[in-house]
C-alpha positions as CSV (number, residue, x, y, z in Angstrom):
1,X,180.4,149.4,166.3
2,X,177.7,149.0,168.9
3,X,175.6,145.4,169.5
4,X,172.7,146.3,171.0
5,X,173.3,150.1,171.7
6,X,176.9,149.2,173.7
7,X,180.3,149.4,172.8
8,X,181.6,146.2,171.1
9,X,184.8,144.7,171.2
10,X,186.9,143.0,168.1
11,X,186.1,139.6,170.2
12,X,182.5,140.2,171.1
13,X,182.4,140.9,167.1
14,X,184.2,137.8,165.9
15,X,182.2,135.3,168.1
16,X,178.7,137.2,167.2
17,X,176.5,134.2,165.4
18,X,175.5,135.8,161.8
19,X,172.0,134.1,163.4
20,X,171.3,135.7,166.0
21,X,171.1,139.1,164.2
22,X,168.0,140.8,163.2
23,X,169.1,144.3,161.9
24,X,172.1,146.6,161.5
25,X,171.4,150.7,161.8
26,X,173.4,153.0,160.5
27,X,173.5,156.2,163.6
28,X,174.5,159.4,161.3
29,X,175.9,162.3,163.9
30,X,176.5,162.5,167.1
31,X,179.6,163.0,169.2
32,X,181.9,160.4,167.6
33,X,180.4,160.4,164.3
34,X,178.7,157.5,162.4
35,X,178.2,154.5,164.1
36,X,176.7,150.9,163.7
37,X,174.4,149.5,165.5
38,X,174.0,145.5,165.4
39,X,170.4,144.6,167.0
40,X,170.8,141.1,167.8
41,X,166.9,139.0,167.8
42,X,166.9,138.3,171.4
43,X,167.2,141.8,172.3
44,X,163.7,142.4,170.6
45,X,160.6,144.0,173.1
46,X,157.0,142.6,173.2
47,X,155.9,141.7,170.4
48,X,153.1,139.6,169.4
49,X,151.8,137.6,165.5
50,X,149.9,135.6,165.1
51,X,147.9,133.9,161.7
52,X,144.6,132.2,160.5
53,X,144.9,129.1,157.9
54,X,142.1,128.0,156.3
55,X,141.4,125.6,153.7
56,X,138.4,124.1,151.5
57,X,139.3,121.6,149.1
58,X,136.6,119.3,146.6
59,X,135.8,116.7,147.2
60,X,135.5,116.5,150.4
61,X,138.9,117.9,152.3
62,X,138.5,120.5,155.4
63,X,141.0,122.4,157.4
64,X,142.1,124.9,160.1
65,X,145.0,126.3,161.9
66,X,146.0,128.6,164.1
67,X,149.3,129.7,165.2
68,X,150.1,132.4,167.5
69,X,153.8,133.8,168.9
70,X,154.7,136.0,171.7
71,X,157.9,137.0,172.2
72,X,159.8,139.4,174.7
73,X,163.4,139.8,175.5
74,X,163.8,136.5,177.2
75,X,161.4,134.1,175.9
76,X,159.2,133.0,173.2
77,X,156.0,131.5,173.4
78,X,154.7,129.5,170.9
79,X,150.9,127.7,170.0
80,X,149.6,126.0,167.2
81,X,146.4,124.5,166.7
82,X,144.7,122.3,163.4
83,X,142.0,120.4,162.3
84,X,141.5,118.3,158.8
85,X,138.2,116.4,157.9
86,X,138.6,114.2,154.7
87,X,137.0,111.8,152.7
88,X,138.9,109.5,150.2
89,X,138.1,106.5,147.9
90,X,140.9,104.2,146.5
91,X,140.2,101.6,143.8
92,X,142.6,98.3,143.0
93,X,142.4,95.6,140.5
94,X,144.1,92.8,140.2
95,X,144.8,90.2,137.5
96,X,146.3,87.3,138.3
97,X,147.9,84.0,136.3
98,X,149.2,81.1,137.2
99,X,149.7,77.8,135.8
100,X,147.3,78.7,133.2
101,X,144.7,79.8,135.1
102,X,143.4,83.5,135.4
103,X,141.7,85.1,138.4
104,X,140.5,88.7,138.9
105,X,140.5,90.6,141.8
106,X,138.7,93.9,142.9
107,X,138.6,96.2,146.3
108,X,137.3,99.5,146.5
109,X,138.1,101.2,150.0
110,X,136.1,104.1,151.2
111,X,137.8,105.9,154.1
112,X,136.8,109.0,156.2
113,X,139.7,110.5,158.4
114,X,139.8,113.3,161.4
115,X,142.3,114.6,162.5
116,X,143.3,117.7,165.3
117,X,146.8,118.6,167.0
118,X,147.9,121.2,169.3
119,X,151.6,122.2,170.2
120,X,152.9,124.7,172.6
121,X,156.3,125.7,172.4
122,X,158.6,127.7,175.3
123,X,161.9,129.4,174.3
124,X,163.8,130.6,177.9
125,X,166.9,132.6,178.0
126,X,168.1,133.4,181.3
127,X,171.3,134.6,179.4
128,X,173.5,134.9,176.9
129,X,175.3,131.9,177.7
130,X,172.0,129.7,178.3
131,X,169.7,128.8,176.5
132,X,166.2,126.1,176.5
133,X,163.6,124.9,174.7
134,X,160.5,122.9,176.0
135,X,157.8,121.3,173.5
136,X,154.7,119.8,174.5
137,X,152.5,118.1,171.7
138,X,149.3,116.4,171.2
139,X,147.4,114.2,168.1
140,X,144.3,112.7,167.3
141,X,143.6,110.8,164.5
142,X,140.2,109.0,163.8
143,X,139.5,107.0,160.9
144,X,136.5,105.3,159.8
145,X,135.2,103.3,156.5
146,X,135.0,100.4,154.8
147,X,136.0,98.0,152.2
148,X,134.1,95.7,149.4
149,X,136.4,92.9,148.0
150,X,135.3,90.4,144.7
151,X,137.2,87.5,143.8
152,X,136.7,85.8,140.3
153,X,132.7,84.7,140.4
154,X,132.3,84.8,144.5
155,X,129.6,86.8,145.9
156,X,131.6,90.2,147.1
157,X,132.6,91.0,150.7
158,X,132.4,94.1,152.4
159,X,135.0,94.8,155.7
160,X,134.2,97.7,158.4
161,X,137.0,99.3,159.6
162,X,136.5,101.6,162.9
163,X,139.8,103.2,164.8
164,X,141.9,106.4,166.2
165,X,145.4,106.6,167.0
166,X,146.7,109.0,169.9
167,X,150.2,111.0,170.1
168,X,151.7,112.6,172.5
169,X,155.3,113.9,172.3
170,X,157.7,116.3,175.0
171,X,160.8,117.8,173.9
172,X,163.6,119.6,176.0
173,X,166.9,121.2,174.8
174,X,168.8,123.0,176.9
175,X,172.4,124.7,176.1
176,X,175.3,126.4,178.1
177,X,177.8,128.1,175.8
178,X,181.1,129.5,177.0
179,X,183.4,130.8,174.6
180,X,184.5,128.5,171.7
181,X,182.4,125.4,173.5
182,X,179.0,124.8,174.4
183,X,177.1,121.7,176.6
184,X,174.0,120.3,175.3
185,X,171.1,118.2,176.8
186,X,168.3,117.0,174.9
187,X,165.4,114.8,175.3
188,X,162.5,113.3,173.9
189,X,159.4,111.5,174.9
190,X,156.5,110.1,172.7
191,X,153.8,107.6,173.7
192,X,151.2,106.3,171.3
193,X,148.2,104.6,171.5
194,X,146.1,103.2,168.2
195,X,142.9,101.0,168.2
196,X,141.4,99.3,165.5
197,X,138.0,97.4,165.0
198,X,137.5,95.3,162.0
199,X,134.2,93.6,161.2
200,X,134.2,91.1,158.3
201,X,130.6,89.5,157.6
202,X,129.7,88.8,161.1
203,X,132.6,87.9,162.6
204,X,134.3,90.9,164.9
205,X,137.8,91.6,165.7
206,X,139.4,94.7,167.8
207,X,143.4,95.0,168.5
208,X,144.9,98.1,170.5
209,X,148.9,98.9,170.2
210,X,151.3,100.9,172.5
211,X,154.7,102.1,171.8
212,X,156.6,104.4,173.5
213,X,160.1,106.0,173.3
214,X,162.4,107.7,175.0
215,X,165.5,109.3,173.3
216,X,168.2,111.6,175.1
217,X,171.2,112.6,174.4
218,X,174.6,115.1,176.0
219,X,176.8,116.6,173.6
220,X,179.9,118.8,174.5
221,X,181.8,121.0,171.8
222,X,184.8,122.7,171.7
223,X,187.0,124.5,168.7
224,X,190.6,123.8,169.1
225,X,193.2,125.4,166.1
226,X,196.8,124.2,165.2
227,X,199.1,123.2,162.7
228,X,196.8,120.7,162.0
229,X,194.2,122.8,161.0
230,X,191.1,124.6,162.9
231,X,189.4,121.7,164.7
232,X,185.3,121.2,165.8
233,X,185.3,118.3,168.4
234,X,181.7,116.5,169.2
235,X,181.4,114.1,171.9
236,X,178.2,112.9,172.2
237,X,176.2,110.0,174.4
238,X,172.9,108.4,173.5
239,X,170.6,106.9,174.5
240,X,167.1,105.7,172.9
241,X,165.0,103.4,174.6
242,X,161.4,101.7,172.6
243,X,158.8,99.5,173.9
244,X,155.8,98.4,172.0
245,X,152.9,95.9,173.1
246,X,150.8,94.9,170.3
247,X,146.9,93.0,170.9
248,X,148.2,90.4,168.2
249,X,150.7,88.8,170.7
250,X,151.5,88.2,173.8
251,X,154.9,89.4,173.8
252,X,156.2,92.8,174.9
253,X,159.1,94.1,172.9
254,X,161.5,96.4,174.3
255,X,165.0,98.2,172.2
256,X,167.5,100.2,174.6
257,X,170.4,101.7,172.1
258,X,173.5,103.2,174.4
259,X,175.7,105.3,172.0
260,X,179.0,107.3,171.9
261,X,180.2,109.7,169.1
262,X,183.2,111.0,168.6
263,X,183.3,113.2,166.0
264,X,186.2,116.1,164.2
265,X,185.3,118.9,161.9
266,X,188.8,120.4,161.0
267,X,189.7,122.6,158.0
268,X,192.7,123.5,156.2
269,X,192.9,127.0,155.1
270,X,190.0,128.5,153.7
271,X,188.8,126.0,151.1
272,X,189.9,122.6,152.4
273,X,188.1,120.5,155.4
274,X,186.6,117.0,156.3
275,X,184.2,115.7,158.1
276,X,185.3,112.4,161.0
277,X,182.2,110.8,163.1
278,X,182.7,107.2,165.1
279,X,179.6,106.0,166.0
280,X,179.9,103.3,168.9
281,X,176.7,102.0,169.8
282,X,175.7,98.8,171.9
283,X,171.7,97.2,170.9
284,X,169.7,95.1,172.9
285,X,166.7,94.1,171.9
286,X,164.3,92.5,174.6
287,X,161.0,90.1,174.1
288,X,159.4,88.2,177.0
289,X,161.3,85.2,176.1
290,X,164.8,86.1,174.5
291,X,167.1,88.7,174.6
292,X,169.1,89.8,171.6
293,X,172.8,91.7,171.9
294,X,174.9,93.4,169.6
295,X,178.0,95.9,169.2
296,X,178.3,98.2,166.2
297,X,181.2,100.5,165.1
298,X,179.8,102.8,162.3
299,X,182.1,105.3,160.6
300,X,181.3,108.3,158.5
301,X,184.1,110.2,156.8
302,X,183.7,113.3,154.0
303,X,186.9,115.4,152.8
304,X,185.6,118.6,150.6
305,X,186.6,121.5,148.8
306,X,184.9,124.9,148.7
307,X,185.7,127.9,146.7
308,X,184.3,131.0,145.8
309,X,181.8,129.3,143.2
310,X,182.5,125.1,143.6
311,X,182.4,122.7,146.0
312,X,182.9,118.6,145.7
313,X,182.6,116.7,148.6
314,X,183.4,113.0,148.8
315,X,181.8,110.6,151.6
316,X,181.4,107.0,153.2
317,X,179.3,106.5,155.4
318,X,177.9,103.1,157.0
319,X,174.6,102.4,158.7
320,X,172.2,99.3,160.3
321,X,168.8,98.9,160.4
322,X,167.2,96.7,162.7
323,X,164.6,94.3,162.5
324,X,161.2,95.7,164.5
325,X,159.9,93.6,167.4
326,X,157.2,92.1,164.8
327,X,160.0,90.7,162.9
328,X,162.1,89.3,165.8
329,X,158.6,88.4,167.7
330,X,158.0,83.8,167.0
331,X,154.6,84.4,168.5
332,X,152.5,83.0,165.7
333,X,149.5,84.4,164.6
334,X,147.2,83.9,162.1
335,X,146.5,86.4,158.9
336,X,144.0,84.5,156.9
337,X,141.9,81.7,157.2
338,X,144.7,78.9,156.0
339,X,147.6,80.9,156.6
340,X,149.7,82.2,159.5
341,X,153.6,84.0,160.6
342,X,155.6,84.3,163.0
343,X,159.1,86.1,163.4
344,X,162.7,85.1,163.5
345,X,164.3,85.1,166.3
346,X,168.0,85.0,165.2
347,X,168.0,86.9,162.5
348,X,170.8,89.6,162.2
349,X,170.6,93.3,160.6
350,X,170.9,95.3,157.9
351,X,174.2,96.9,157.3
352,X,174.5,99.2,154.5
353,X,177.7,101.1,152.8
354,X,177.6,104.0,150.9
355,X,179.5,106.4,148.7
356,X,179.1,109.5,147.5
357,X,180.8,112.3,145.4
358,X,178.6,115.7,144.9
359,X,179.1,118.8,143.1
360,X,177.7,122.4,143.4
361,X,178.3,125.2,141.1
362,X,176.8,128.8,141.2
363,X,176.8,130.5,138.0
364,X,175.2,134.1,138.6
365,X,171.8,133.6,140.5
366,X,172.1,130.0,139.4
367,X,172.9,127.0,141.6
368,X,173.6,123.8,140.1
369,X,174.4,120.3,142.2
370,X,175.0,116.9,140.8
371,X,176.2,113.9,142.5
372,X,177.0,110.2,142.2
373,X,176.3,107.5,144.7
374,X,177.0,104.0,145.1
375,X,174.9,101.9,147.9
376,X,175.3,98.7,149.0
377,X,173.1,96.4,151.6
378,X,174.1,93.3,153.2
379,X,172.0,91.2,154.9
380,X,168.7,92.4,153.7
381,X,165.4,91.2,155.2
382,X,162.4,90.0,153.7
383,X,159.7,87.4,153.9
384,X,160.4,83.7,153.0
385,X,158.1,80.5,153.1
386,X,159.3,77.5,154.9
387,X,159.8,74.7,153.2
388,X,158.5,71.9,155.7
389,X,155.0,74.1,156.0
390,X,154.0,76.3,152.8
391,X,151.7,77.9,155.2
392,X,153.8,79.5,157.2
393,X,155.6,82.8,156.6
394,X,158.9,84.4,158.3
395,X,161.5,86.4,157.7
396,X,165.3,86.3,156.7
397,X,168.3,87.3,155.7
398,X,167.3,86.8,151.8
399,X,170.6,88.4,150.1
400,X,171.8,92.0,149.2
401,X,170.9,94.6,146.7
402,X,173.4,97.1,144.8
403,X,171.8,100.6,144.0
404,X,173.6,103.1,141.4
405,X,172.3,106.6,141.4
406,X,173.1,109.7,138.9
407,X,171.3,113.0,140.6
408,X,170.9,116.6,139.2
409,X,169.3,119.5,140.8
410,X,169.0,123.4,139.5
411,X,168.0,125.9,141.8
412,X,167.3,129.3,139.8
413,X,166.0,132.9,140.0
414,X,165.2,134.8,137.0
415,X,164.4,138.7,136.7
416,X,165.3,140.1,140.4
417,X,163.7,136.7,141.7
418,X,160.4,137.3,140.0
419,X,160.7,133.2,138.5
420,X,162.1,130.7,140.7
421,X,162.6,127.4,139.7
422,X,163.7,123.8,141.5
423,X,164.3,121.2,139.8
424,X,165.3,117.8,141.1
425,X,165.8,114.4,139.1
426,X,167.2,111.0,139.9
427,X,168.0,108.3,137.3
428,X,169.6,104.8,139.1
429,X,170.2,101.2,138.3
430,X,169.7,98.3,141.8
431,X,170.5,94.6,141.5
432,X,168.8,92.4,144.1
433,X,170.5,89.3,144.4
434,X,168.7,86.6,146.5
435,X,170.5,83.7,148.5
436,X,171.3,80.4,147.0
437,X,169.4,79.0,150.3
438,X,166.6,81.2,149.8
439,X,166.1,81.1,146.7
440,X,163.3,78.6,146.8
441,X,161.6,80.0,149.3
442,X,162.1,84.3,149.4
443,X,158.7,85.9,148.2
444,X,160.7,88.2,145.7
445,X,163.0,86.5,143.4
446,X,165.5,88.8,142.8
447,X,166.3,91.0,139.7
448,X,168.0,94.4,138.1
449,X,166.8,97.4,136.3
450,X,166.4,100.8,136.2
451,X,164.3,103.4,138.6
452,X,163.8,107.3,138.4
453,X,162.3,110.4,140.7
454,X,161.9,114.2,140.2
455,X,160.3,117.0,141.4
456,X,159.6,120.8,140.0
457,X,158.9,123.5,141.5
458,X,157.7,126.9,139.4
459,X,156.9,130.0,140.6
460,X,156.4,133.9,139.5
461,X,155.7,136.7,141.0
462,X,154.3,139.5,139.9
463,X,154.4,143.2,141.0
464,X,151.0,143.0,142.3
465,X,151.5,140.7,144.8
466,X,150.2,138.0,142.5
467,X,152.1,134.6,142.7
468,X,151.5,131.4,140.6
469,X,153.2,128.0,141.2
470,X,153.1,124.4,139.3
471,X,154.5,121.5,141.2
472,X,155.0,118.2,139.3
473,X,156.3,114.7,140.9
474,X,156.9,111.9,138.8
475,X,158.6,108.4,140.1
476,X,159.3,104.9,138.8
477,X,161.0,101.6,139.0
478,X,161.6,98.5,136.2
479,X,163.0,95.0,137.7
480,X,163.4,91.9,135.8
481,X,161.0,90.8,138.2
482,X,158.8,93.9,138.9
483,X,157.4,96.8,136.8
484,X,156.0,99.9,138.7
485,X,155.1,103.2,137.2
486,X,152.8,106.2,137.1
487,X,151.5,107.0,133.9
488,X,151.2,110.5,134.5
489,X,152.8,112.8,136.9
490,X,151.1,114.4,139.8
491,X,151.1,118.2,139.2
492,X,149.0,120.8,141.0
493,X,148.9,124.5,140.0
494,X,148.2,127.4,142.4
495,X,147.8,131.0,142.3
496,X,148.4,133.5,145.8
497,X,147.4,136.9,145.9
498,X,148.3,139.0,148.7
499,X,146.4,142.0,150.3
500,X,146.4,144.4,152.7
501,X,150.3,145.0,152.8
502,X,150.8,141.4,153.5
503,X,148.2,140.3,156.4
504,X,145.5,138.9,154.2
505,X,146.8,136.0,151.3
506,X,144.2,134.0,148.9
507,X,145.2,131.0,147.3
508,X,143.6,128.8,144.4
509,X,145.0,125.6,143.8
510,X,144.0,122.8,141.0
511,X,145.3,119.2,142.4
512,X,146.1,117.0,139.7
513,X,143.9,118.0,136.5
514,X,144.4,114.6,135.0
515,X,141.4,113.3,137.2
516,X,142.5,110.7,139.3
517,X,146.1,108.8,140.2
518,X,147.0,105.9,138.8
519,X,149.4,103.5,139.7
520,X,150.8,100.3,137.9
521,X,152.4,97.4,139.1
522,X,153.4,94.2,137.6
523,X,155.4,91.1,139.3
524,X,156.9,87.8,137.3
525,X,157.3,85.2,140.0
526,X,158.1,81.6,139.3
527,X,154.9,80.4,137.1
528,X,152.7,83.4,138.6
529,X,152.4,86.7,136.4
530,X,150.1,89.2,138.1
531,X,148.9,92.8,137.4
532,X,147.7,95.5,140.0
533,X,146.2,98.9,139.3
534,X,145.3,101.5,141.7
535,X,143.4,104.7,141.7
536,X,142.6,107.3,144.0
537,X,139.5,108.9,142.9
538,X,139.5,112.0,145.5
539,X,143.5,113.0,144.2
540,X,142.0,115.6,141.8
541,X,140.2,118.8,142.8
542,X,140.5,122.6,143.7
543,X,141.5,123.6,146.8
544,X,140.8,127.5,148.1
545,X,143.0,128.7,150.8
546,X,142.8,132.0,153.0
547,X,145.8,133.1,155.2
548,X,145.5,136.3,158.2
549,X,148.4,137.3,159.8
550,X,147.6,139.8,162.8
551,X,149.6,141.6,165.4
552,X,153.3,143.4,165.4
553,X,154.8,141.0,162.9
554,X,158.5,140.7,163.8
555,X,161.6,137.8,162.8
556,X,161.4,134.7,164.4
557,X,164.1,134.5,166.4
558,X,166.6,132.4,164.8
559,X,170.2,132.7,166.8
560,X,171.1,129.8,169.4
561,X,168.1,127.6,168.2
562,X,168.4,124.7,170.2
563,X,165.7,122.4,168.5
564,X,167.8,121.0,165.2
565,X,165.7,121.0,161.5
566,X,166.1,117.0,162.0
567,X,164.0,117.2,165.3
């Protein structure tokens, strides 16, 4: 067995990442016979792709890409370019009674949006044991449109909105591996600047934001193997700094998170293993005039079995969510005329529990996956009035919320993988439970009932390069206190044809047939019953899409990938 036209030994082959191959030859003849031959991705030559997107949708939807790759033996470089233009309309109506009394409510939004990004990417390997990544990215995003609002009899009014918002993110990863272990470093940048002008009658207002984050992290790996079982350890330190300055106060909000992780994948035999993480992380959130600390131990455990066709897998996991700096900020600031906020300093965070048992099954080209999961939040936040001063709104701790969820996914090929289909579906129950001291005041006012999601995904393909897909998305909620639903799914159907052995691809796609989307919302609060529809006109239309690909097409490469699908 040769790995890149040299000899191979039983080691080399045992610690050779399934990954990082991109072909196996078989080498009929020769001196000592047949012989294979693994070709492993990074010992590719020159090679260059590249491919064309572009996309004309009515009404009133634009874009272009571009993406181009050249790779040699010891790096790849990567660009990609895009540009959307589109135009959207949303209506909402609302009908409101209280005491009695009815009002009505309309607002029709027009909005135009452009957007353009670019992002280079550089893939270095200096050798087999090293490996880095660098990613440099930029965003624009303008926006511009307006708003006409009518209350009951009043004459209407009509808001201008103008603004853009600015990205730019850097990423770096780079990994030495030595045997069984490996060292990691990672970081990541992002700064972001929006603006915003709103113009109501004659009366002007502008606000600009900054935020900006910077997230890093060193992990170190090793596999150790005993009577115990065959061990993974992770340690890992983090740390993820924020800071965000916002024209609606004067304050300046900062977050710096250090973390440590200790985490063990072991296994027992072949079908036995668990998952063991600790999560140790100290939080300090910063505004000009307080400074809020915390400590936080947050454990996730799984133990799972996998066999030749089934695997259950049990975990518990915990996790916090903390309160942004607009939510901790008591700056007070005015949203309408008569009424005005302000945050709270002392409130605490969310910690949330959950437990899970899934199931997978493969029956022939068949995959099947169902699981069960329990979640419960402490602790939760939400908006209250204040007692003293109906006027003013905050935020608190308002009470918990307990979430079941029944899940069931199928994941199918029929006729050599002709028809594929994905199906998806969630059906769950959630109890919100508000605060005896809040009860009075808390904006929601608590309640049960049921809520449900799915997707599906259909596709066929024919022998002529012909493929045609429907997607359908469907979602819903019912609360004693709240009723939300889409009448009709969203669905889209598309057709692809390929040409001229792959390089050229035509798509047709019909969004949404039913016309427009619809969404449905009632609340029941206290005396107040109130009914809200909205409707985006622009969801429906046909969209035609032509793909070139150009150059030596090759694999990406794949093998030691140092930039993680969650990045």
């Amino acid at each position: 067995v040769l790995i890149d036209g040299a000899p191979a030994s039983p080691e080399e082959l045992a610690s050779l990442p399934a990954q990082s191959i991109w072909r196996i030859e078989l080498l009929r003849g020769g001196v000592d016979g047949d012989r294979i031959n693994i070709r492993r991705l990074r010992s590719l030559t020159r090679e260059f792709k590249g491919r064309i997107d572009l996309g004309l949708s009515q009404p009133a939807r634009y874009s272009a890409s571009a993406n181009l790759t050249l790779q040699t033996p010891t790096i790849v470089l990567t660009f990609v370019s895009s540009a959307l233009w589109s135009r959207q309309e949303i209506s909402s109506q609302l009908d409101r009674k209280s005491a009695g009394v009815a009002h009505g409510w309309h607002h029709q939004t027009t909005t135009k949006t452009k957007q353009a990004s670019s992002l280079l990417r550089f893939d270095f390997f200096p050798s087999k044991h090293w490996d880095n990544t660098l990613v440099a990215m930029y965003s624009h995003n303008g926006h511009d449109g307006f708003s006409e609002s009518t209350q009951d009899a009043l004459p209407s009014q009509r808001l201008d909105e103008t603004g853009y918002m600015q990205i730019l993110q850097g990423h770096l990863a780079s990994r030495y591996k030595w045997g069984e272990s490996f060292l990691r470093l990672r970081g990541h940048l992002a700064s972001e600047w929006d603006r915003q002008e709103l113009s109501l009658q004659a009366a002007t207002h502008e606000a600009e934001n900054t935020y900006r984050s910077l997230t890093g992290d060193l992990t170190y790996q090793t596999k150790l193997e005993g009577r115990a079982g065959r061990h993974k350890l992770n340690t890992s330190y983090v740390l993820t700094h924020r800071e965000t300055r916002s024209g609606y106060s004067p304050q300046r909000y900062k977050s710096l998170i250090h973390g440590l992780k200790l985490g063990d994948e072991v296994s027992w035999g072949e079908l036995w293993g668990g998952d063991f993480l600790l999560d140790m992380q100290y939080d300090e959130q910063r505004l000009s005039t307080l400074t809020r600390r915390a400590w936080y131990f947050l454990p996730y455990a799984s133990l799972y079995y996998s066999g030749a066709r089934d695997a259950v897998e049990l975990s518990y996991d915990l996790s916090v969510s903390r309160p942004t700096g607009e939510i901790v900020d008591p700056t007070r600031y005015y949203i309408s005329d008569t009424e005005y906020t302000e945050g709270n300093a002392s409130i605490a965070n969310e910690r949330t529990h959950t437990l899970a048992l899934r199931y997978q099954r493969q029956l022939k080209q068949t995959f099947l996956s169902t699981a069960f999961t329990y979640t419960r939040t402490l602790d939760a936040i939400g908006r209250i009035h204040t007692l003293a001063d109906p006027q003013l709104e905050t935020w608190a701790n308002v009470g918990r919320s307990t979430a079941y969820a029944l899940s069931l996914g199928v994941n199918s090929s029929f006729f050599e993988h002709k028809i594929n289909l994905n199906l998806g579906t969630a059906l769950g129950y959630v109890t919100k439970e508000i605060a005896p001291e809040h009860r009075l005041t808390a904006l929601s006012a608590g309640g049960s009932g049921l809520f449900y999601r799915g997707t599906l995904n259909l596709s066929y393909t024919t022998s002529r390069d012909w493929t045609y897909t429907i997607y359908a998305q469907w979602s819903g909620r019912e609360l004693t206190f709240s009723y939300q639903r889409d009448p009709l799914p969203y669905v889209y159907f598309e057709v692809n044809k390929s040409f001229l052995d792959d390089r050229l691809s035509l798509t047709l796609s019909l969004l949404n047939p039913w016309g427009t989307m619809r969404t449905d919302t009632r609340y029941f609060f206290r005396d107040v019953t109130q009914t809200r529809w909205v409707t985006n006109d622009h969801s429906s239309g046909v969209r035609l899409g032509l793909t070139y690909s150009f150059g030596k097409r090759f694999r990406t490469r794949q093998g030691n990938e140092t930039i993680e699908q969650a990045d």
